[in-house]
Structures are given as C-alpha cells and as structure tokens.
C-alpha positions as CSV (number, residue, x, y, z in Angstrom):
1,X,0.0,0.0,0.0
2,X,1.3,3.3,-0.7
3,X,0.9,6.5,1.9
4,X,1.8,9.9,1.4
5,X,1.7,12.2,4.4
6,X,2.5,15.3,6.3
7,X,1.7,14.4,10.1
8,X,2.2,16.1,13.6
9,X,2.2,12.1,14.7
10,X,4.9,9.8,15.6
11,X,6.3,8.4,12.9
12,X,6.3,4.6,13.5
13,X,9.1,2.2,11.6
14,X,6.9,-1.0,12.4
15,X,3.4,0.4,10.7
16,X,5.9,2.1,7.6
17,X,7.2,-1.5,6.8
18,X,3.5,-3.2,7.4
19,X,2.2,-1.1,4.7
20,X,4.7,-1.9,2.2
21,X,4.0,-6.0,3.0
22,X,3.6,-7.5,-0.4
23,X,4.5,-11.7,-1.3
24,X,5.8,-10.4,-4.8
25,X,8.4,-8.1,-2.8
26,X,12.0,-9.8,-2.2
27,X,13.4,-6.4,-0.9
28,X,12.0,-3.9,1.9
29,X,14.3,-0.3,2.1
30,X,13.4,2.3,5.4
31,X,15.2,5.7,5.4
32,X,14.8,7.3,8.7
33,X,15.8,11.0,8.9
34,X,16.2,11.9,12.4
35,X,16.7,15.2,14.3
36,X,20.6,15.8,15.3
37,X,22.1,17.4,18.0
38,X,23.7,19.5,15.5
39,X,24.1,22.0,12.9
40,X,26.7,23.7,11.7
41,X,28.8,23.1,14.6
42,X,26.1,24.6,16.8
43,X,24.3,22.7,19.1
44,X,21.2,22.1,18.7
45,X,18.1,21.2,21.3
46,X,15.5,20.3,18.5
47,X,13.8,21.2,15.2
48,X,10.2,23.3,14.3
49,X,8.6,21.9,11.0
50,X,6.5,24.1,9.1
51,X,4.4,23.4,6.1
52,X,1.7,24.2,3.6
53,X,0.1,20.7,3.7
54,X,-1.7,20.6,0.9
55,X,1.3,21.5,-1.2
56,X,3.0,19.6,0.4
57,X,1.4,16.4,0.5
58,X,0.7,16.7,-3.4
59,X,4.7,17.0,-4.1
60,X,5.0,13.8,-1.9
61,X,2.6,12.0,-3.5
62,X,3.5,13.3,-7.2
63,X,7.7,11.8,-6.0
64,X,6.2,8.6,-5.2
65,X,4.3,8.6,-8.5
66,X,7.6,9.3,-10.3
67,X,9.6,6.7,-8.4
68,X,7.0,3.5,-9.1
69,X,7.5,4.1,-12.3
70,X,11.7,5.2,-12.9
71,X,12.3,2.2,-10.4
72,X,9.5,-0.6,-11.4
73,X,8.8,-0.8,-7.3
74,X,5.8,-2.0,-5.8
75,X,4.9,0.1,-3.0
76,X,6.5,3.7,-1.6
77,X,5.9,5.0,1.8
78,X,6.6,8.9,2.6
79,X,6.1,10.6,5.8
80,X,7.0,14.0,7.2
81,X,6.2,14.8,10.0
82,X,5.6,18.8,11.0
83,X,5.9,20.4,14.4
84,X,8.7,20.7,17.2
85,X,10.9,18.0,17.4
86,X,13.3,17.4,20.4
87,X,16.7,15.8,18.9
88,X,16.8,12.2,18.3
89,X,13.2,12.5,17.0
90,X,12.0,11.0,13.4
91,X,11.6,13.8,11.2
92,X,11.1,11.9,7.4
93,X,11.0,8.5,6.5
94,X,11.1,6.8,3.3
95,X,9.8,3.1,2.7
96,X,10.0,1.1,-0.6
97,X,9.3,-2.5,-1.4
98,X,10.3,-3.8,-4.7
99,X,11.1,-7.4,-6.3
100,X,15.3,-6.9,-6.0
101,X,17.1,-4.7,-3.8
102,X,19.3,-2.5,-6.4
103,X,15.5,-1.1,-6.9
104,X,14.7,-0.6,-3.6
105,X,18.0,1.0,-2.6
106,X,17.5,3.4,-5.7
107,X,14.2,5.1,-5.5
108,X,14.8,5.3,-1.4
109,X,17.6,7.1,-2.3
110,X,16.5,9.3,-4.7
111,X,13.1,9.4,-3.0
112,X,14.6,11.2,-0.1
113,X,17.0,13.5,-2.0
114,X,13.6,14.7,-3.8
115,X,11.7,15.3,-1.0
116,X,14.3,17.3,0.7
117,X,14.9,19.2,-3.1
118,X,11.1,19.9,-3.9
119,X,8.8,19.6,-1.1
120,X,7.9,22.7,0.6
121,X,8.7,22.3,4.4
122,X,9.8,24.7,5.9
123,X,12.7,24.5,9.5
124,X,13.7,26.2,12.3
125,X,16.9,25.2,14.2
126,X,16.6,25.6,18.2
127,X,20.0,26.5,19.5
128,X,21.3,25.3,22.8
129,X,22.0,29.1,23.8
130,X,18.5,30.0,23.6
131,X,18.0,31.2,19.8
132,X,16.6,30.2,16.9
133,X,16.8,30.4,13.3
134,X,15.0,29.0,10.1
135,X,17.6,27.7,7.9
136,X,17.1,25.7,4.4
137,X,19.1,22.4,5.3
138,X,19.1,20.2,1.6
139,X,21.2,17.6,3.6
C-alpha cells in the first residue's frame, strides 16, 4: 500500500514496513531522517517543521508517482512529519518495497534527495543558547 503524508504524529518504523508488505516483494528499504544534536557546529536542542500541507502532500505523492515508475517498485511509503521536534526525534522517513534490492535501494535514495529538493517544508533550528533560526538544510 502506498501513503503519502504530512503528520504532527509519531512516525512509527513497524506500521511504515507493514504497509509496504507484499508476497511479490523480495526487498524492503526504510530511510529514517532523524533530528541531530547538530548544525553547523552549533548545538542544537530540536527542530520546528513548518508546512503548507496541501502543497505539500501533493509534491509527496506526485515523487512517489515518479519513483514507481523510474524504479518498477511496488509500494513507496513517505512521511513527514511537521511540528517541534526534540533531537533524536524521526523527522522523514522513506519506505520502498520492490522485487530486487538495487530497486529498492535506488528510488529510497533518490526518494529522499527529492523530497528534501522539492517539497515545501519549511525549518527552524533551536539553538542550545536560547535562539533560533529558520535555515534551508538540503542535507
């Protein structure tokens, strides 16, 4: 099953790799993106996501489109999730399930590297000395 979504939820690994469940899959891929202590060289206490959802959630979906059919997987599972995030939080994960792993390992790959290129969300670093700043992070 595929999912594309922007949530202020928990993003659980378990329920990402139950979706993508599928007997003609040999190969499952999760990317977790989590929040770092870290930016920069300045530490960090946490990360706020902001978002136009709709946008948002129609880029995601639209990335997923494109890598069923570049990559001949099966299923693609995209979250982001939107809000304030203390470190070690998940922030994005990608899924995939296809029939080989060279697939799968692909379109994860590039599935993340196009969502951090083209989806509009939006972050703000939390500083350990108090501040803050928004910052466009592509890595």
């Amino acid at each position: 099953m595929d999912v594309y979504q922007i949530t202020q939820q928990v993003i659980d690994p378990s329920a990402l790799l139950q979706a993508l469940e599928d007997p003609g899959a040999g190969a499952q891929v999760l990317f977790l993106g989590t929040v770092r202590n870290e930016f920069e060289g300045r530490a960090s206490q946490g990360l706020f996501y902001d978002v136009y959802p709709q946008m948002a959630e129609a880029q995601i979906r639209k990335i997923g489109e494109e890598l069923k059919e570049e990559f001949s997987v099966r299923h693609i599972v995209i979250v982001h999730r939107i809000g304030s995030l203390p470190v070690g939080t998940i922030s994005v994960a990608v899924a995939v399930s296809a029939a080989h792993r060279d697939a799968a390992f692909a379109a994860a790959r590039a599935g993340i590297d196009r969502v951090k290129e083209r989806v509009p969300i939006w972050k703000k670093e939390h500083w350990a000395d108090g501040s803050s700043a928004w910052h466009d992070d592509k890595s």
